[in-house]
N, C-alpha and C positions, 0 to 999 in steps of 0.2 A: 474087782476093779481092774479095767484093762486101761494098762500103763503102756502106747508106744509112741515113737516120734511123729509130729506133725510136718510133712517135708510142704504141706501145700501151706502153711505160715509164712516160710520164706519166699521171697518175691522172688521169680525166675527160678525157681525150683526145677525147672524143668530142662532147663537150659543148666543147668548146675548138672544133671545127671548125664545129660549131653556130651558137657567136658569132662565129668572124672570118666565114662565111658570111652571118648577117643583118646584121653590121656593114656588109659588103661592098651588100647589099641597101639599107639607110641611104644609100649614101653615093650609088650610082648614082640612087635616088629621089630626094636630095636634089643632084643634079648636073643631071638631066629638070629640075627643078623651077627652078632657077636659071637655067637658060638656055632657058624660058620666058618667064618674069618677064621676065629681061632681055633678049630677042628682042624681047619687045612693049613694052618702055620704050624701047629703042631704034629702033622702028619710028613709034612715037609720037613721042617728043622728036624726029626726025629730020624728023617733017613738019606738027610746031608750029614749027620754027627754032631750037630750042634747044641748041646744040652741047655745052656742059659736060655736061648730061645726055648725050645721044646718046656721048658721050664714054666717059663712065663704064659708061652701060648695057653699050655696047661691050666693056670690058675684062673686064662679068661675065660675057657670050657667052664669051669668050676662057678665064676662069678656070674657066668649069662645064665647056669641050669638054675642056681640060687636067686638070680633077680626074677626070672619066668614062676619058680615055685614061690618066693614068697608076691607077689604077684595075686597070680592065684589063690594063695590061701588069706592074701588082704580080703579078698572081696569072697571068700566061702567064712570067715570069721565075722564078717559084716554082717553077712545072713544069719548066723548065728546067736550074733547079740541081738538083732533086731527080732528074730522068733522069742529067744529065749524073755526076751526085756518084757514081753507082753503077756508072758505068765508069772511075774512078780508081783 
């Protein structure tokens, strides 16, 4: 028995893949863009002497590499359950 999702049941299915794709687009441009900023605020504050800055910058390096990988691993998990689902 092959069990997987029917995505052409829903109406505009296609246009549904459209938007979590440019969302998906959004979020890694705005991941690059954060851990920019916050690479050179923490390169900066780190050799003015500024440690609370340097600090913080830090955690946004930490939060953009975090938002890019789970990011990433939404949509390698997505392939995932959908291969896996259709040998159940």
């Amino acid at each position: 028995m092959n069990v997987f999702p029917d995505f052409g049941a829903v109406g505009a299915s296609g246009e549904f893949a459209s938007v979590i794709g440019a969302l998906l687009t959004y979020v890694l441009i705005g991941a690059v863009l954060t851990l920019l900023i916050s690479a050179t605020i923490w390169t900066i504050a780190a050799h003015t002497g500024n440690p609370y800055t340097a600090q913080k910058a830090r955690i946004g390096v930490l939060v953009a590499l975090g938002t890019a990988a789970l990011a990433g691993a939404g949509i390698a998990w997505a392939n995932f359950l959908l291969t896996i689902g259709d040998s159940l």
